[in-house]
N, C-alpha and C positions, 0 to 999 in steps of 0.2 A: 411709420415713424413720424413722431409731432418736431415741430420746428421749438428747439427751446426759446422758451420768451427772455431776451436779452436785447441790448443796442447797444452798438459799438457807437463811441465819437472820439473823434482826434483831438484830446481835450490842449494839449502844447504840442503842435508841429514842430518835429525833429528840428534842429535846429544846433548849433557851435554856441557856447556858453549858454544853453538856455537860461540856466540860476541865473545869470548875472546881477547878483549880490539879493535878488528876491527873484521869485515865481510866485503867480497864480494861473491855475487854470481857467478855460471856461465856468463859467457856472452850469451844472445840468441841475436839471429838472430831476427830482428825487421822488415822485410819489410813485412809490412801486416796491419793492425789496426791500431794495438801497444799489448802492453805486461801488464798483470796485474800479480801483483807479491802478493802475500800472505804472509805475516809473521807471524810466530805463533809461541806460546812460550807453555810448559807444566809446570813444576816443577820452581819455583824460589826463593831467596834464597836474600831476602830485598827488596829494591828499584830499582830496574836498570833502567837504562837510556843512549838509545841510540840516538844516530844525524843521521836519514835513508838519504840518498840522494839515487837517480839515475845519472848514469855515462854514457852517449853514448861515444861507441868506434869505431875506423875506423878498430879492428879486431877484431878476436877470442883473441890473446894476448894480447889485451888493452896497444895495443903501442902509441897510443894517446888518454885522455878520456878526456871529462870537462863534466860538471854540466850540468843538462835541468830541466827544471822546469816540476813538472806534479802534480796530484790530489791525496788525499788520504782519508781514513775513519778509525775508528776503531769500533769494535766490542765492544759495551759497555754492552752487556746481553749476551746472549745465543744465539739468534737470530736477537737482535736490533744491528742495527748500525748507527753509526752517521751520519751527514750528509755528503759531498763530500767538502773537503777544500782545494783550489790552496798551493802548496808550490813553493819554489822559489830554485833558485839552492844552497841555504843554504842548504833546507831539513826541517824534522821537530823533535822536541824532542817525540821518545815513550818511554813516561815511562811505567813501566813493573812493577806490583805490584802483583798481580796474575794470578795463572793459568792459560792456555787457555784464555790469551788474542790474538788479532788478529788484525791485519790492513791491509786492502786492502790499494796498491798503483797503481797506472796506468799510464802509460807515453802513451802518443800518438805518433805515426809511425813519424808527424808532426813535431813533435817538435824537435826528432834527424837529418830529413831531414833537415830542417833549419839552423844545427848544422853541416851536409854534411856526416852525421854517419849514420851509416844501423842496429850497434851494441848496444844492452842495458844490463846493471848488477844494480842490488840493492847493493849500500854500505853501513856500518853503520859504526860508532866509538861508544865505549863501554865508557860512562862518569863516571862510576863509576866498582871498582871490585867485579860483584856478578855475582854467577853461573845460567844460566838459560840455562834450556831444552826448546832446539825449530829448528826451520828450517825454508825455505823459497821453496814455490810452483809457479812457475813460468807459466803463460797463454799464449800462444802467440792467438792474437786475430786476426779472419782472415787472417791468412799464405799464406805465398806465394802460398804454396802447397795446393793441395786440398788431405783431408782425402782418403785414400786406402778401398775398402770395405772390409769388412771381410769376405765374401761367394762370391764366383761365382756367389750367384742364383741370387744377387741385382744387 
């Protein structure tokens, strides 16, 4: 059995109001796949409602970024999720009404290249002022790099 090529990063450490009235995440490093970003919230505190977009960058600084369109879904059960929907470089509204909601989002390697960026971050603006517990888990899918084994013996 082969180890799938992926890498985990902790792109927003959990955290109480993360949004607070904007978010970005890390910048990762995008030559490979692309990058699926996880969003997830615990504890929340009315309605919130944020505008998620992706940013491709031509660095680690985000000294140049604009808009790419890519895909997204949310977590409507415990284990269901919705279907995969295109957004556009607007982004889309997640509203946040309770706990341990969740939305995958996914930008493809493609779509930055086209753009001449190698760099990707999740942004949001926070539409409304309410406190929510949550973070953002960041995939990079197919890396440049290939995974390190962990023993000698493999």
């Amino acid at each position: 059995m082969g180890i799938p090529t992926f890498h985990v990063v902790n792109a927003i450490q959990p955290v109480a109001d993360f949004a607070a009235a904007s978010f970005d995440s890390d910048i990762i490093n995008c030559q490979g796949g692309g990058v699926l970003f996880i969003l997830y919230s615990g504890a929340v505190s009315g309605a919130a409602v944020n505008t998620v977009t992706v940013e491709a960058s031509d660095d680690v600084s985000a000294t140049s970024t604009t808009a790419v369109p890519f895909i997204y879904r949310q977590c409507v059960a415990t284990d269901i999720w919705s279907d995969w929907t295109a957004a556009t470089v607007a982004g889309f509204s997640a509203t946040n009404t309770v706990a341990g909601s969740m939305w995958q989002v996914y930008v493809d390697s493609a779509e930055l290249g086209e753009e001449g960026y190698k760099y990707v971050r999740l942004s949001g603006d926070e539409t409304g002022n309410f406190t929510i517990l949550g973070g953002v888990i960041a995939i990079v899918i197919d890396g440049r790099y290939e995974p390190r084994n962990t023993t000698l013996l493999t």
